[in-house]
N, C-alpha and C positions, 0 to 999 in steps of 0.2 A: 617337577622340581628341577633347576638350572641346577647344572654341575660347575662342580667346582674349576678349576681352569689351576690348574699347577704351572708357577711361573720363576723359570729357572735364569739366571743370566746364563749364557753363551761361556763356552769354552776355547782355548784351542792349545794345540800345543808350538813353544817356542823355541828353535834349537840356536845355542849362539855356542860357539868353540868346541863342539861334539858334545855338549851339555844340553836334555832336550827335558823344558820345566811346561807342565801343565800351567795354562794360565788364566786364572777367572775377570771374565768383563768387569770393569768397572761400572758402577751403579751411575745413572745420570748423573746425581748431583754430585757424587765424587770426580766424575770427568771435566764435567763444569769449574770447579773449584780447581782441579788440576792444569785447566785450561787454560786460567786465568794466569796462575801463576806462571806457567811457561813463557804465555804473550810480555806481563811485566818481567819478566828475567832474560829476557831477551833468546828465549827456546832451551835454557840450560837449566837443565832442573836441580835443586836445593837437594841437600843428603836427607832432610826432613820428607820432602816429596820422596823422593827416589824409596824412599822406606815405607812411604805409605801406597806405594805402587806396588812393594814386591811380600810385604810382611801381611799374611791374612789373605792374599789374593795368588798366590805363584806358591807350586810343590814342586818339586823334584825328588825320583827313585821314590813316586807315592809319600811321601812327608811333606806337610805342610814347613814352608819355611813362615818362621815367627821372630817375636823378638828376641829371642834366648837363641834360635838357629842364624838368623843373618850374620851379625859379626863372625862368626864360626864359619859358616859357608863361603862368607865372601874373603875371608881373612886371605891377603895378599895379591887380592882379583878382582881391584877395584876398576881397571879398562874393562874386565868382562862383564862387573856388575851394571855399568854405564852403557855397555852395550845392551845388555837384558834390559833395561830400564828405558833405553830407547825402541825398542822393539815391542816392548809394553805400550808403550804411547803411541806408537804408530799403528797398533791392533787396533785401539781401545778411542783413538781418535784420528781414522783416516781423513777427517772431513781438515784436518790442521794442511795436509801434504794434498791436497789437491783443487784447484782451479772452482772447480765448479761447485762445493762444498759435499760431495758424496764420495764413496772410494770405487765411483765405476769410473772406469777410464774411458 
């Protein structure tokens, strides 16, 4: 009998302003989709994206931030939230930031 194969996405952690949030990979077709959008908006991401980066996908102090926690956490730190949200995308698609389409230099 073949075994089962438990299939997790990748983790890692992100520190932006002494603030350090757990952050889960994005799922192929969510990067895809986010991909697209960044390429048409000329690499600045939409408050709609930026929320679907960080809401279900990103905890801090072990709590999921969600839709009820983001306006709350971000409330008055919207440069830092823009920072975490670039730092998201550059985890989650090094192949945007580099020449040869992989994240080896």
């Amino acid at each position: 009998m073949a075994k089962a194969t438990l299939m997790v996405l990748p983790q890692t952690e992100i520190t932006v302003d002494e603030t350090t949030y757990t952050v889960n990979a994005m799922t192929a077709t969510a990067a895809l989709e986010a991909q697209m959008e960044l390429m048409e908006s000329g690499g600045v991401p939409s408050i709609k994206l930026i929320k679907k980066l960080v809401c279900g996908n990103v905890s801090v102090d072990n709590k999921d931030i969600n839709d009820k926690s983001f306006d709350i956490i971000f409330a008055r730190r919207t440069g830092h939230l823009y920072s975490l949200a670039n730092e998201i995308i550059k985890w989650n698609m090094p192949d945007l930031f580099t020449e040869s389409g992989t994240d080896e230099e």
